[in-house]
C-alpha atoms as an extended CHARMM CRD file, in Angstrom:
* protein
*
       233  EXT
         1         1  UNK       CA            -27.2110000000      135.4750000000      -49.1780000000  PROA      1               0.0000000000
         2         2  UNK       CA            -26.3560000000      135.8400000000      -52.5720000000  PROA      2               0.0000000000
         3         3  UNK       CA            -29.1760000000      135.2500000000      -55.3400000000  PROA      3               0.0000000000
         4         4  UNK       CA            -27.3650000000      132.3990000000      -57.0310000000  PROA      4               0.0000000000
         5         5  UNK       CA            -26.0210000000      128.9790000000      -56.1030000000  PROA      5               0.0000000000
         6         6  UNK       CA            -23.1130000000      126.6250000000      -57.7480000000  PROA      6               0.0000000000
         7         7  UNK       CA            -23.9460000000      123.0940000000      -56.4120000000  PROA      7               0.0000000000
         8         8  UNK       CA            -20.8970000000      120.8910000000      -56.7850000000  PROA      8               0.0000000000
         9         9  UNK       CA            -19.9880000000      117.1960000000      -55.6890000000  PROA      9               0.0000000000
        10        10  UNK       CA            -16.1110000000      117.2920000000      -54.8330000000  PROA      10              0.0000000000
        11        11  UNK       CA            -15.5830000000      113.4080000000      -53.5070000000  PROA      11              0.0000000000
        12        12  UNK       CA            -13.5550000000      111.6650000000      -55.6570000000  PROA      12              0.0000000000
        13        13  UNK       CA            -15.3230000000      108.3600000000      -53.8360000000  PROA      13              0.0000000000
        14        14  UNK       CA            -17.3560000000      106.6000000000      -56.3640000000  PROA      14              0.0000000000
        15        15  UNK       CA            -20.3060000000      104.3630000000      -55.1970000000  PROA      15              0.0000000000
        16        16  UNK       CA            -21.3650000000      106.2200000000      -52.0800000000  PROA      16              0.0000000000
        17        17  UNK       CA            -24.3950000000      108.1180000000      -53.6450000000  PROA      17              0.0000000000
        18        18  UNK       CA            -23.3590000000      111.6300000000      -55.1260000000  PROA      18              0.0000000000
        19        19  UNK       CA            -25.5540000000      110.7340000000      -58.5090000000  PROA      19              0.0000000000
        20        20  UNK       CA            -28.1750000000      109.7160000000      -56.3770000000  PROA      20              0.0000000000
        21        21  UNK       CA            -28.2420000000      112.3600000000      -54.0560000000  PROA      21              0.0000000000
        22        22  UNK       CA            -27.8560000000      115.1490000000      -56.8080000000  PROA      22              0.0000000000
        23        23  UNK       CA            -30.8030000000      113.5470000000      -58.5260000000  PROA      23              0.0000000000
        24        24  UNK       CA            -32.8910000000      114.2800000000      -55.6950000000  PROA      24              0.0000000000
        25        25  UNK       CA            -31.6350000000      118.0770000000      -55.4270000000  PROA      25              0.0000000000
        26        26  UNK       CA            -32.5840000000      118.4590000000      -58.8950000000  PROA      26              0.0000000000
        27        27  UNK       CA            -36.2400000000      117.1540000000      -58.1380000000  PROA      27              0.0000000000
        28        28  UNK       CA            -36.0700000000      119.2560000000      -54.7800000000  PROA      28              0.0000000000
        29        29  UNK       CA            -35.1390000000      122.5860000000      -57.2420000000  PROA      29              0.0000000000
        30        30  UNK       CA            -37.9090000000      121.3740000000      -60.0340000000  PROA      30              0.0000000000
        31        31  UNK       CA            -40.5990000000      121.4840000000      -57.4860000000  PROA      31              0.0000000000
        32        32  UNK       CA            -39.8120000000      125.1480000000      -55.2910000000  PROA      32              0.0000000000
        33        33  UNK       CA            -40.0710000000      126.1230000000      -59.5240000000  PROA      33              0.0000000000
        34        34  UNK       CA            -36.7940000000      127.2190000000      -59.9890000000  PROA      34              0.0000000000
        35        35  UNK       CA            -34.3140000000      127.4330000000      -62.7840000000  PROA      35              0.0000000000
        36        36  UNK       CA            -31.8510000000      125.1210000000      -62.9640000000  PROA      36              0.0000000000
        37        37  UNK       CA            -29.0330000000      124.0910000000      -65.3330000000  PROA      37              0.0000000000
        38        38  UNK       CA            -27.5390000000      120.4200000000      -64.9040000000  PROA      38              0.0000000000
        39        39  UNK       CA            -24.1140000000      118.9570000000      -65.8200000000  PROA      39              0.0000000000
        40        40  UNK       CA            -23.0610000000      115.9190000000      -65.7490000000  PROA      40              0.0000000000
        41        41  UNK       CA            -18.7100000000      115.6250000000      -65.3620000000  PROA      41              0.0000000000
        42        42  UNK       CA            -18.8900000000      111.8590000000      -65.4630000000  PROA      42              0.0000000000
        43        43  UNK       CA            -18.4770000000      110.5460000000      -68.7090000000  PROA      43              0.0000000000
        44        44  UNK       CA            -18.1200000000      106.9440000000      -67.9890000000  PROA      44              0.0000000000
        45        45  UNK       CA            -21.4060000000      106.4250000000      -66.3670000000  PROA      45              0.0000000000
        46        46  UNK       CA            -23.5420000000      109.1800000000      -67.0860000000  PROA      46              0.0000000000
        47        47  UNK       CA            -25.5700000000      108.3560000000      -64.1680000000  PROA      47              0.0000000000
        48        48  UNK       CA            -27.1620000000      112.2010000000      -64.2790000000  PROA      48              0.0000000000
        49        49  UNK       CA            -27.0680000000      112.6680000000      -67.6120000000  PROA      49              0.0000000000
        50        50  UNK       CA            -29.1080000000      110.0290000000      -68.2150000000  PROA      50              0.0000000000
        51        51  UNK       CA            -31.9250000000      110.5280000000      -65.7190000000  PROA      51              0.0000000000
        52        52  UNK       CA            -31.8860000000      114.0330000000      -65.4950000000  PROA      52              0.0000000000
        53        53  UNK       CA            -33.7230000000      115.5980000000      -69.4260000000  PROA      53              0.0000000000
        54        54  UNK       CA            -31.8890000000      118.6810000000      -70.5330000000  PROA      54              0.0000000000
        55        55  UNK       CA            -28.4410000000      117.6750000000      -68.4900000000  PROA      55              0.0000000000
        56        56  UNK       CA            -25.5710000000      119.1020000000      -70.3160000000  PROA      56              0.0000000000
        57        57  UNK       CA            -22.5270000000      116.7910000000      -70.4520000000  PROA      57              0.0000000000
        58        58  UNK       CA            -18.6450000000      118.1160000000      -69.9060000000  PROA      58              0.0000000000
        59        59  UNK       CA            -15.8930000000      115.9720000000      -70.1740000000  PROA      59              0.0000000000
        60        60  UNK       CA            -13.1730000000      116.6380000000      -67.4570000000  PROA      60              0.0000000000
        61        61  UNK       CA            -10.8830000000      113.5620000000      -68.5120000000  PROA      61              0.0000000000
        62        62  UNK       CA             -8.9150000000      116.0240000000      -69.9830000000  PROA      62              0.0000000000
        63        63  UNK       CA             -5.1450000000      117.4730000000      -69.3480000000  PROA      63              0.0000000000
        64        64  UNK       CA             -5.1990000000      120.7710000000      -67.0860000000  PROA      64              0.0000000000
        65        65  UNK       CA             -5.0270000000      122.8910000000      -69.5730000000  PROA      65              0.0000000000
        66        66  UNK       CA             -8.1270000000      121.7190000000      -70.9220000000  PROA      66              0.0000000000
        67        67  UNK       CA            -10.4150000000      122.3610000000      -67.9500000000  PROA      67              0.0000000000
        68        68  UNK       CA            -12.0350000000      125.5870000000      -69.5730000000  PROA      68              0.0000000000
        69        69  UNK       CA            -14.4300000000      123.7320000000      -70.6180000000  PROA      69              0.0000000000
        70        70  UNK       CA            -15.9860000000      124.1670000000      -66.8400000000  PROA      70              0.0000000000
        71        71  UNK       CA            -16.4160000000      128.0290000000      -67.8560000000  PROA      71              0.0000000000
        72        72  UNK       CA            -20.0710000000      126.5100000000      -68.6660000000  PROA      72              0.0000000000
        73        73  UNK       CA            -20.4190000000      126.3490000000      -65.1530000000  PROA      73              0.0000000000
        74        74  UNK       CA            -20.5780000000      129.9230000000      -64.5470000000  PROA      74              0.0000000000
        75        75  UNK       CA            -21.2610000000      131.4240000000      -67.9660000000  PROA      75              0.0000000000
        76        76  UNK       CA            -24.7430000000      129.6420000000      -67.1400000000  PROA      76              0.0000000000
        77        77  UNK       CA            -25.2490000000      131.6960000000      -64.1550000000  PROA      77              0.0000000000
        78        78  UNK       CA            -26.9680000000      134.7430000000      -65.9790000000  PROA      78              0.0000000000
        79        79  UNK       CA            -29.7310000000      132.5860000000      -67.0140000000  PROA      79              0.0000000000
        80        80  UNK       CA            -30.3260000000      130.4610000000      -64.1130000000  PROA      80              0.0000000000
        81        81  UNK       CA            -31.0380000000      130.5380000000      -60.3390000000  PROA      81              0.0000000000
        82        82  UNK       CA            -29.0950000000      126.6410000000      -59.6920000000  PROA      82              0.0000000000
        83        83  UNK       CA            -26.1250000000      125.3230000000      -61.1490000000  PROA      83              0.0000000000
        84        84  UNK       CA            -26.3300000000      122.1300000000      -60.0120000000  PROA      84              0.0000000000
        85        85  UNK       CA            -22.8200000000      120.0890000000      -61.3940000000  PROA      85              0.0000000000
        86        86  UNK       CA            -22.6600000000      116.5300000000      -60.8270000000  PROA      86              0.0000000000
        87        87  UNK       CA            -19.2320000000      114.9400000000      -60.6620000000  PROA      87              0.0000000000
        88        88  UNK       CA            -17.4020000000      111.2900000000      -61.4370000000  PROA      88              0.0000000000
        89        89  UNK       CA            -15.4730000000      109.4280000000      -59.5650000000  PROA      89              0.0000000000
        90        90  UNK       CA            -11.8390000000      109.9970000000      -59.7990000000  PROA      90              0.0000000000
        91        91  UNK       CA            -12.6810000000      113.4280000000      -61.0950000000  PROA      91              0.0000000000
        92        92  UNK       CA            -13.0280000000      115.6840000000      -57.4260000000  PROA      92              0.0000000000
        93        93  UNK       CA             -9.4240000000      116.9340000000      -58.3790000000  PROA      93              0.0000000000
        94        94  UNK       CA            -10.1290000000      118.2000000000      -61.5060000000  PROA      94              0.0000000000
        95        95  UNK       CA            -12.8090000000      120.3580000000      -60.0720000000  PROA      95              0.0000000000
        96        96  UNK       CA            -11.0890000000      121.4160000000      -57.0310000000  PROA      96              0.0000000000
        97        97  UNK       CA             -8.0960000000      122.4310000000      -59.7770000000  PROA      97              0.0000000000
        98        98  UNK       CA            -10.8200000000      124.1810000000      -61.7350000000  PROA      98              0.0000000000
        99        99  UNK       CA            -11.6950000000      125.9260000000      -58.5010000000  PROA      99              0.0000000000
       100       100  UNK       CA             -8.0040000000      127.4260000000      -57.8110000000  PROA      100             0.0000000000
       101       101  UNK       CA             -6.9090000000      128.3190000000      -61.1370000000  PROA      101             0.0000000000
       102       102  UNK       CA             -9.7230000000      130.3370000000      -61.7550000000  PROA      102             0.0000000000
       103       103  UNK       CA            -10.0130000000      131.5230000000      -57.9480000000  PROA      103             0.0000000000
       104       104  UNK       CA            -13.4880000000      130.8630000000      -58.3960000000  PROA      104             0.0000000000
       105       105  UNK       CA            -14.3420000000      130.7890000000      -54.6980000000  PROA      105             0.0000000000
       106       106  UNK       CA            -12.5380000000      133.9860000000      -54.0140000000  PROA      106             0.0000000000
       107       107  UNK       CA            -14.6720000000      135.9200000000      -57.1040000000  PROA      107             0.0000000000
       108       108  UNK       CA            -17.9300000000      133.6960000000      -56.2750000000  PROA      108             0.0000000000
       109       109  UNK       CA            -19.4150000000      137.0050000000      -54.7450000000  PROA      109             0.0000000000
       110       110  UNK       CA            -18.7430000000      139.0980000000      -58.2140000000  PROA      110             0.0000000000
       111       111  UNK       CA            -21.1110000000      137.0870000000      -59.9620000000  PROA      111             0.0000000000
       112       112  UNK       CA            -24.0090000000      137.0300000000      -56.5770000000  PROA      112             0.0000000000
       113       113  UNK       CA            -23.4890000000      133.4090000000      -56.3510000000  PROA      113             0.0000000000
       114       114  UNK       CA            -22.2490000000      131.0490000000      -53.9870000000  PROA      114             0.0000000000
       115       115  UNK       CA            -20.7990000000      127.8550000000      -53.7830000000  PROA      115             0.0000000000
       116       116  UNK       CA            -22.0040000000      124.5750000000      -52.0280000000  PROA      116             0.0000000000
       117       117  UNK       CA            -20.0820000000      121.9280000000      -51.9080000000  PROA      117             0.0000000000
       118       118  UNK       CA            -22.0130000000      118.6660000000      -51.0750000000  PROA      118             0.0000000000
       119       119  UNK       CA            -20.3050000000      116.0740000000      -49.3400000000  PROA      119             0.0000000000
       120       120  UNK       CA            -21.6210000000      112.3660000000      -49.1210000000  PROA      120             0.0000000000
       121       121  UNK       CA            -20.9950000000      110.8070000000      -45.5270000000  PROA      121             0.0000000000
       122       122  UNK       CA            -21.1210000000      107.0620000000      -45.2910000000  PROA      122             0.0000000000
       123       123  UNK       CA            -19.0930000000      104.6020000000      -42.8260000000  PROA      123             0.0000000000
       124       124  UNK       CA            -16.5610000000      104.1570000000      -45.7230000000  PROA      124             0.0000000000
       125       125  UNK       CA            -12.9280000000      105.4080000000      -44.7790000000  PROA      125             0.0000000000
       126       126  UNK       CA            -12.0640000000      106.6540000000      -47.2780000000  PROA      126             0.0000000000
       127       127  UNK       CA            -14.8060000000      108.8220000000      -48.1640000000  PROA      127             0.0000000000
       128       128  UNK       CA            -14.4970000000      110.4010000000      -44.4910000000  PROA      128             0.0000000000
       129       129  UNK       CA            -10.8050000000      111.1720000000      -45.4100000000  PROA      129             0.0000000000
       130       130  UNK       CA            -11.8510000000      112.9640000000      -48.6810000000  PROA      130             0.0000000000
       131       131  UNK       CA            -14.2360000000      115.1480000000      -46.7350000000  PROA      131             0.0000000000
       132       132  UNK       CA            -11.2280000000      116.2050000000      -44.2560000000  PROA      132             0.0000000000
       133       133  UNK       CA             -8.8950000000      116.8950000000      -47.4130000000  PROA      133             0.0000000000
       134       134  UNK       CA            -11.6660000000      118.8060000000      -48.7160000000  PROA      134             0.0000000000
       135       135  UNK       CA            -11.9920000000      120.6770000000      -45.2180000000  PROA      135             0.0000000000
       136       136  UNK       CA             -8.5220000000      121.5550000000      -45.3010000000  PROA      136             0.0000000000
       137       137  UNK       CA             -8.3860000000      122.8970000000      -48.6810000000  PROA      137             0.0000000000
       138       138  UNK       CA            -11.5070000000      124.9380000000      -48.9810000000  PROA      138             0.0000000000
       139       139  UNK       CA            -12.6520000000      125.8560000000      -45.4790000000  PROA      139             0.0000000000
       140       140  UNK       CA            -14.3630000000      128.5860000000      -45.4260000000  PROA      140             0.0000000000
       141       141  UNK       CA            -14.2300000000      129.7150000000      -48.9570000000  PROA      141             0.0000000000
       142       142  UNK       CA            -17.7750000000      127.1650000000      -49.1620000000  PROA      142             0.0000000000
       143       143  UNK       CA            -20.1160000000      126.6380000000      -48.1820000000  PROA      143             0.0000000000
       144       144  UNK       CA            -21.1900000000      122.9070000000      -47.2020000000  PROA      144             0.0000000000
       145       145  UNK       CA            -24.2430000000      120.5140000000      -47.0420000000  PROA      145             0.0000000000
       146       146  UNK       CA            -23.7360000000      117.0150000000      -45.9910000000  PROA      146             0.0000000000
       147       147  UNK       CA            -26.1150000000      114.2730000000      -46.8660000000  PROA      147             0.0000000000
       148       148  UNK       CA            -25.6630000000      111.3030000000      -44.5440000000  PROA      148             0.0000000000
       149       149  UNK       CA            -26.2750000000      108.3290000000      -46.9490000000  PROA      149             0.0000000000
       150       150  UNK       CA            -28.4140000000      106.0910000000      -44.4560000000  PROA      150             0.0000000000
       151       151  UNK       CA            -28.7350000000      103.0330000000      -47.8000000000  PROA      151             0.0000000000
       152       152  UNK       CA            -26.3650000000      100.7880000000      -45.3470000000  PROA      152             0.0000000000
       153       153  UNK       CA            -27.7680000000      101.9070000000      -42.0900000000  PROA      153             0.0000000000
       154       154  UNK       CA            -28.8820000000      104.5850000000      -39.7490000000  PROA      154             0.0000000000
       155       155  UNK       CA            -25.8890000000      104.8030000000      -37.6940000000  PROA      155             0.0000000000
       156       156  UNK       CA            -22.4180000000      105.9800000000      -39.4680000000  PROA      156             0.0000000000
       157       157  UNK       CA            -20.1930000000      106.0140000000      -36.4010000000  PROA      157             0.0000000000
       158       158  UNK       CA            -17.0360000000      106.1540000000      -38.3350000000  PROA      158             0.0000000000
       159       159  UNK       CA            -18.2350000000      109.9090000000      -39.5700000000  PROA      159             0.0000000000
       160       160  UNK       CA            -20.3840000000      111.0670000000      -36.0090000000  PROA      160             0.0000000000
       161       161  UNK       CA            -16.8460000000      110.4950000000      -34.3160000000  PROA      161             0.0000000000
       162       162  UNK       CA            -14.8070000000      112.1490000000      -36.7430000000  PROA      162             0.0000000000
       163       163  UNK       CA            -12.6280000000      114.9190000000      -36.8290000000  PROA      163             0.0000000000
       164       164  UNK       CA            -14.2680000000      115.9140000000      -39.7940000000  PROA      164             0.0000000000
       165       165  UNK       CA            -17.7840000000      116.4460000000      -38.8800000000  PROA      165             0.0000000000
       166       166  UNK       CA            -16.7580000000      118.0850000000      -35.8700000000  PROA      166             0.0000000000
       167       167  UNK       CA            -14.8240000000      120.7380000000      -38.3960000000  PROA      167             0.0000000000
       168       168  UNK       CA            -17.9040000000      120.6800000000      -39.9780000000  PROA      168             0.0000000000
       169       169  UNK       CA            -20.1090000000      121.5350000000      -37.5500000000  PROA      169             0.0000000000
       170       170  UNK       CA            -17.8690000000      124.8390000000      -36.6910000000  PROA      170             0.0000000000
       171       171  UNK       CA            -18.3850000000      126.1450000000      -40.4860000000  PROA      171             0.0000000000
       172       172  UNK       CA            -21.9950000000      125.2560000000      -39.7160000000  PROA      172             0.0000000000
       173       173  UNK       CA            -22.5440000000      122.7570000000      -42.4640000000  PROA      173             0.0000000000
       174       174  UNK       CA            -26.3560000000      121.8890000000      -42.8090000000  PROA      174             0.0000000000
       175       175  UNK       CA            -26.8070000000      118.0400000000      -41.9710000000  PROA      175             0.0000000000
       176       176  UNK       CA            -29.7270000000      115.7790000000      -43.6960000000  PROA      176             0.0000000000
       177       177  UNK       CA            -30.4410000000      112.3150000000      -44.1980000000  PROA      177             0.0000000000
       178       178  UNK       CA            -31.0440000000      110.1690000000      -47.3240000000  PROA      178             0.0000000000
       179       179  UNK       CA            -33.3690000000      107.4460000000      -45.8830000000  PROA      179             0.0000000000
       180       180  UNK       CA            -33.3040000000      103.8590000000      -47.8860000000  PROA      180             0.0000000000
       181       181  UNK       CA            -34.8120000000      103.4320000000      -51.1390000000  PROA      181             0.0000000000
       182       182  UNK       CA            -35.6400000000       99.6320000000      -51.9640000000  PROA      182             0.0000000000
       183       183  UNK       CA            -32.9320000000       98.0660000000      -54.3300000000  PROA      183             0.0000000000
       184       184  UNK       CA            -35.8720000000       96.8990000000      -56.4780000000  PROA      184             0.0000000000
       185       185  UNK       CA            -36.9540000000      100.2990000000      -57.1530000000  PROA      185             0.0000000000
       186       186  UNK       CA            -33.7920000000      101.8680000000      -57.1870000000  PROA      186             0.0000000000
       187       187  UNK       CA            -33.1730000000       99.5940000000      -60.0420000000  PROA      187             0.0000000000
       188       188  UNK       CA            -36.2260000000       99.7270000000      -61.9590000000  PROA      188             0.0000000000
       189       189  UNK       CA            -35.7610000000      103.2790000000      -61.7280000000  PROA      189             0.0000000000
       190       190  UNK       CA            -32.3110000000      103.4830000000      -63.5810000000  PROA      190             0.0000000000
       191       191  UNK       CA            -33.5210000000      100.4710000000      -65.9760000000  PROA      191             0.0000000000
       192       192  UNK       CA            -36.2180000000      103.5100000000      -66.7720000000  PROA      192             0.0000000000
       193       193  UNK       CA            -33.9110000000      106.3480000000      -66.5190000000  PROA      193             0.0000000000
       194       194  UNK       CA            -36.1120000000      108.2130000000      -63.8970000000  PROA      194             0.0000000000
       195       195  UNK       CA            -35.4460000000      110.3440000000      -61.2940000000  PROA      195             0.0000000000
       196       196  UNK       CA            -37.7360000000      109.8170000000      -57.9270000000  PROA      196             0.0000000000
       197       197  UNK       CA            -39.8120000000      112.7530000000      -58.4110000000  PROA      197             0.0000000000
       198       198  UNK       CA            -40.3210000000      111.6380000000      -61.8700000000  PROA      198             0.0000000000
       199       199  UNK       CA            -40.9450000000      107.7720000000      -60.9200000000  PROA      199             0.0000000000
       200       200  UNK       CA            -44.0730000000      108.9980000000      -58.5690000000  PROA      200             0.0000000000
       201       201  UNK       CA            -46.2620000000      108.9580000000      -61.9130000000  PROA      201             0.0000000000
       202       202  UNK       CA            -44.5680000000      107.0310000000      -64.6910000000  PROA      202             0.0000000000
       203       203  UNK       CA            -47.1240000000      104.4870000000      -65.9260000000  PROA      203             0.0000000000
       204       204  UNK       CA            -43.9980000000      101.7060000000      -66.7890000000  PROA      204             0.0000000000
       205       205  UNK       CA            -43.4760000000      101.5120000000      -63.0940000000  PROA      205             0.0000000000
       206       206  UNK       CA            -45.3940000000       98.9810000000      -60.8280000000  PROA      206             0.0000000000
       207       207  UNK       CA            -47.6770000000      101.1670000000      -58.3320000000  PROA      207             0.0000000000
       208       208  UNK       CA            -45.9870000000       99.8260000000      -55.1320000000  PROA      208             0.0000000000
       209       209  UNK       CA            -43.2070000000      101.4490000000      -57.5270000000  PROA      209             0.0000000000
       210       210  UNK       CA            -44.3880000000      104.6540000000      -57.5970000000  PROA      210             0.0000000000
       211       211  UNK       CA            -45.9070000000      104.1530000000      -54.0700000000  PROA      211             0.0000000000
       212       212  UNK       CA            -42.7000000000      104.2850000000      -52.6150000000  PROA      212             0.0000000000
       213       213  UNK       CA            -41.3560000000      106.8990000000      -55.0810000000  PROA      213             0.0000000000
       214       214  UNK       CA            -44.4110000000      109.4270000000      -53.5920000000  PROA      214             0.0000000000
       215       215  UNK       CA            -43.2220000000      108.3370000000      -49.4600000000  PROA      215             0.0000000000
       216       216  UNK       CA            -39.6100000000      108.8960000000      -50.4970000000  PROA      216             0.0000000000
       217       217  UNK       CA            -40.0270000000      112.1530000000      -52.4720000000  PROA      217             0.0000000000
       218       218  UNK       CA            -42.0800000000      113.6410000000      -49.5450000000  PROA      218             0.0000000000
       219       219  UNK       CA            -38.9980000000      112.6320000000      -47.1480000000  PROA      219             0.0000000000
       220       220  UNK       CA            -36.5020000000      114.3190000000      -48.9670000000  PROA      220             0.0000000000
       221       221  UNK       CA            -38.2340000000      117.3190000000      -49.8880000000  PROA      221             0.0000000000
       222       222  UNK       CA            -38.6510000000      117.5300000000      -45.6370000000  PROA      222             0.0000000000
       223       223  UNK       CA            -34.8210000000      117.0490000000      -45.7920000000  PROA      223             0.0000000000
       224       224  UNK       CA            -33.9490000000      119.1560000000      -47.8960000000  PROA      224             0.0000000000
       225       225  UNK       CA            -36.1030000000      121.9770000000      -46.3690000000  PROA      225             0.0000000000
       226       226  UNK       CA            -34.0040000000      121.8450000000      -43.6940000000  PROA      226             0.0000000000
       227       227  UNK       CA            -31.1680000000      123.7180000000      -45.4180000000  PROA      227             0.0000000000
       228       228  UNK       CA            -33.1510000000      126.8040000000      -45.7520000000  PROA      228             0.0000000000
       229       229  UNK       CA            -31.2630000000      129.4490000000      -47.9240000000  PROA      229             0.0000000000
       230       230  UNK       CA            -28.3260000000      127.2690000000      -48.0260000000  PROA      230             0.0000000000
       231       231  UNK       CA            -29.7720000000      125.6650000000      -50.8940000000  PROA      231             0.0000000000
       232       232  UNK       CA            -32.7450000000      128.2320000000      -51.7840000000  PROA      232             0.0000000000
       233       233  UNK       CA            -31.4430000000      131.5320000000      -53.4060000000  PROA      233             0.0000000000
């Protein structure tokens, strides 16, 4: 496997949990003590940039011919191990543009990196279809981790009986879970601007806070293990 990765959230879906979830990588990178260089793509929210110190921001609301500014992305590769790049809603297409113009996934080897795409599943329609029009235009030229957003309940039918994780499953794309965090927390964590990892010892949070910040944590760094070199140069 190569010795660097590109982590990238391609769903154009907003609400299902790609901040969230790329929070939690960053945590997962922070404690296996490797490098990693964050950017945020969403500039309404911020979500990322915002909870994540030392998160660089690029703005990707721009015309085509504008999307250089995603050279960042991989000029940051000599000095880091992760590239972990987390998107807005709306915005998948300018990435995936990014992607082709640049042939990025065809030259990914030239620079000993490769690509992950991370892929939210839910029971939400629409976010299944993304993942298939994803599938269809990248294939093979990813790689692919899917994190099945459990926050509405352990069972997602709609994507365990879809074409799409069956395609999946043939390009052997790594499958976790991201368990429930209570809404309270959740919330008193962004009212903070902490990540999970970070919330396990911040003083301003209550201790059943933190409590369930340590339990959660533990969970996903289990989960995340599971991807092996996928996600660990």
């Amino acid at each position: 496997m190569p010795a660097k990765r590109i982590i990238l959230f391609p769903q154009d879906k907003g609400g299902i949990g790609k901040s969230f979830v790329a929070t939690l990588l960053h945590d997962y990178y922070l404690d296996a003590g490797l490098r990693v260089r964050a950017f945020d793509l969403d500039h309404a929210n911020s979500t990322f940039y915002r909870l994540v110190p030392g998160t660089e921001f690029i703005n990707t609301d721009v015309d085509a011919d504008k999307l250089g500014a995603l050279d960042r992305i991989v000029h940051a590769l000599p000095e880091t191990d992760i590239v972990l790049a987390d998107n807005r809603a709306s915005g998948g297409s300018k990435i995936l543009a990014y992607l082709d113009e640049t042939r990025l996934p065809e030259i990914q080897a030239d620079f000993d990196c490769a690509i992950v795409f991370v892929v939210i599943a839910t029971d939400d329609k629409d976010a299944n279809s993304q993942i298939a029009e994803l599938l269809d235009s990248h294939g093979r030229r990813v790689r692919w981790l899917v994190a099945r957003n459990l926050r509405d309940g352990e069972n997602l039918d709609l994507f365990a009986q879809s074409k799409a994780r069956r395609r999946l499953a043939e390009l052997q794309a790594v499958e976790i879970d991201v368990p429930c965090l209570a809404e309270i927390t959740r919330n008193r964590l962004q009212t903070a601007n902490l990540t999970v990892g970070r919330g396990r010892n911040a003083e301003e949070l209550h201790l059943l806070d933190r409590s369930r910040c340590v339990r959660f944590h533990a969970r996903m760094q289990e989960e995340f293990g599971k991807a092996g070199p996928l996600l660990i140069p």
